[in-house]
N, C-alpha and C positions, 0 to 999 in steps of 0.2 A: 271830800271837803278838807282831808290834811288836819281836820280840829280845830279847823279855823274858827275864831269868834266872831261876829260881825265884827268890834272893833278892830283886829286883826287884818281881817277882809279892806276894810278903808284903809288902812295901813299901807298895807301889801299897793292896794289900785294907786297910792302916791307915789310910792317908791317906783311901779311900774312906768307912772309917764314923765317921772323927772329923769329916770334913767333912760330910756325913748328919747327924750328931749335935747338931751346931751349925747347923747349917740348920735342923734338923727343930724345935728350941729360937727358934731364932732369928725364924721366919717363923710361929708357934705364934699372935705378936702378927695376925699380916695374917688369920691364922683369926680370931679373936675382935672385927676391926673391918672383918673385908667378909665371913665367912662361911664355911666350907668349902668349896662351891660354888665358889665365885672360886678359891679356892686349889689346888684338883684342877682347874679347867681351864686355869689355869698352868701347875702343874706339870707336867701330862701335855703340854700344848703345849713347853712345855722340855725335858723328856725325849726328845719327839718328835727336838727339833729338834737336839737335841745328839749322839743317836744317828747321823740322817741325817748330820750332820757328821763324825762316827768314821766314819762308811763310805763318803763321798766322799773324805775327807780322810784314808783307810790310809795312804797313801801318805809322810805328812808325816815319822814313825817316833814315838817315844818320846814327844818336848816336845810333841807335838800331840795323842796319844792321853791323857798327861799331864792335859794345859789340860785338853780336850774331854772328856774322861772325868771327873775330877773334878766338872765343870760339873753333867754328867748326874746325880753323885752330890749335887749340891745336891738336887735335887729328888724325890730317891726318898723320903726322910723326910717330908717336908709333903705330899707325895701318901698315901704312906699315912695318917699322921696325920689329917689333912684328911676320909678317907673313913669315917674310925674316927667323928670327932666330926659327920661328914655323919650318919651314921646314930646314931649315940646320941642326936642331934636329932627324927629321923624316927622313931623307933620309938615306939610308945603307953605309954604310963605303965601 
């Protein structure tokens, strides 16, 4: 739980989808000039990598799940986005 308080918890769950939301916008560009493809094995490599850090790194408390979790939420949006326009590509007219 990191110590978290509920109001903390509702905190944290804002910060996670404005920062999502602005990523997801933000990195919409890296789709449209190298691909979807590129973009989903980014972001699933970021995701990876930022989770493994939350759970090596429990230990750090708040400011580190903070950092390290926001990070991770950089990239939930351009993954899914990514996979949405990966296949709207691949499907047959």
């Amino acid at each position: 739980t990191f110590g978290f308080s509920s109001a903390e918890v509702l905190l944290f769950g804002v910060a996670a989808n404005v920062v999502a939301g602005i990523f997801t916008f933000g990195l919409g560009y890296f789709d449209d000039k190298f691909g979807p493809k590129s973009l989903m094995v980014l972001s699933l490599s970021s995701l990876v990598i930022a989770a493994l850090a939350i759970f090596f790194m429990h230990d750090g408390g708040k400011v580190v799940f903070w950092v390290l979790g926001l990070f991770l939420c950089i990239w939930v949006g351009p993954a899914q986005s990514a996979s949405r326009s990966f296949l709207a590509r691949r499907i047959p007219k």
